[in-house]
C-alpha positions as CSV (number, residue, x, y, z in Angstrom):
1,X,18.2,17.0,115.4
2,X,20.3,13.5,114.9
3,X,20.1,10.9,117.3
4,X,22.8,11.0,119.9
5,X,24.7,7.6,120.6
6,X,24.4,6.2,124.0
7,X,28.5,5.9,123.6
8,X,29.0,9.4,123.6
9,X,26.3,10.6,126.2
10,X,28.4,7.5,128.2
11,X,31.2,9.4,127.4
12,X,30.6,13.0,128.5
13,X,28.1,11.9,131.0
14,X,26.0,15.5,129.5
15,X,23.0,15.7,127.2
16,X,20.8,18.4,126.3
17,X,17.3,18.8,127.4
18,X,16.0,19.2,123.7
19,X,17.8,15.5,123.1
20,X,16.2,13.8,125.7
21,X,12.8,15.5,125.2
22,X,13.0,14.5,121.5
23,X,13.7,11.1,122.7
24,X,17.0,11.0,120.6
25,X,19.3,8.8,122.8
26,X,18.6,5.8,124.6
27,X,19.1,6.5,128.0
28,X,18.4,3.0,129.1
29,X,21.7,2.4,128.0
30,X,23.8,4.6,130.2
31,X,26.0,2.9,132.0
32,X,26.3,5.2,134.9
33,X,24.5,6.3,137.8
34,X,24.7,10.0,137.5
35,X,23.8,12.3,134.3
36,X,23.9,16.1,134.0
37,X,21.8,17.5,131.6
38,X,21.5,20.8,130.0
39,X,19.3,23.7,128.6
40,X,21.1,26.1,126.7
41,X,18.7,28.1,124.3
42,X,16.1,30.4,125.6
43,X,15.3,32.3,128.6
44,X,16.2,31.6,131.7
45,X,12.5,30.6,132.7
46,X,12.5,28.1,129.8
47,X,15.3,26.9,130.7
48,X,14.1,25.7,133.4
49,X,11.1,24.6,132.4
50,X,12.8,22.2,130.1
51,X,15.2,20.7,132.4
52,X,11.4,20.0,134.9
53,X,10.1,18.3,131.9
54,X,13.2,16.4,131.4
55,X,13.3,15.4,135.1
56,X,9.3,14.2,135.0
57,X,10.0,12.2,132.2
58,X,13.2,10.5,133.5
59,X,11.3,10.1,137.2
60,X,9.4,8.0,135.3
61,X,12.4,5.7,133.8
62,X,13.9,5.4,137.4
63,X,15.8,8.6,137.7
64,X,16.2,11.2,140.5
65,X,16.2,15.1,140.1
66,X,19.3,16.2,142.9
67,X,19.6,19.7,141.8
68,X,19.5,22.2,139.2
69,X,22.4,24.8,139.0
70,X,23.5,27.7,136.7
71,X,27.0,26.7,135.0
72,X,28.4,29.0,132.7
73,X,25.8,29.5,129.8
74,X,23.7,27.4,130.5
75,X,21.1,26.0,133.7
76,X,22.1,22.4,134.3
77,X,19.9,19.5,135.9
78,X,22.0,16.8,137.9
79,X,20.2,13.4,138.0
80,X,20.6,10.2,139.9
81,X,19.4,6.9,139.0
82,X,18.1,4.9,141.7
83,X,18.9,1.8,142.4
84,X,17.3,-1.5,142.0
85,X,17.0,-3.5,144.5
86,X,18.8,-7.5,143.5
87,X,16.3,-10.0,143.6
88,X,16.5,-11.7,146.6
89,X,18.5,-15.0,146.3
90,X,17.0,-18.8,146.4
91,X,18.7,-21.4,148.6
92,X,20.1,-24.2,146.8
């Protein structure tokens, strides 16, 4: 599989579960708060299995598993990720 830029996952706001299992985009720079992801290939059960994985290892980088939903061919995994708290601010 080729790497897949962080410009065009920014883009279509989509990438597979095989990319980001794979490691084969840098989701640290995605510039938004939500991201779907998708498994296409396989059975339904693997499917889902993959899009789990995917949300474990995101959990990890600060992301949030919201749902998982059938879509056309495919099983689909919508993620949030949270929010960081600003640092709180020093008096001048």
């Amino acid at each position: 599989m080729a790497r897949v830029s962080p410009e065009h996952v920014a883009n279509v706001r989509v990438v597979t579960a095989a990319t980001v299992l794979a490691e084969e985009c840098d989701l640290g720079a995605y510039p938004h708060r939500h991201l779907a992801v998708v498994a296409q290939a396989g059975f339904h059960g693997e499917n889902l299995a993959q899009l789990l994985a995917v949300a474990d290892l995101l959990a990890e980088r600060g992301w949030d598993l919201l749902t998982v939903s059938q879509l056309g061919g495919g099983l689909h995994a919508f993620l949030r990720r949270r929010e960081v708290a600003p640092a709180p601010r020093t008096p001048v």
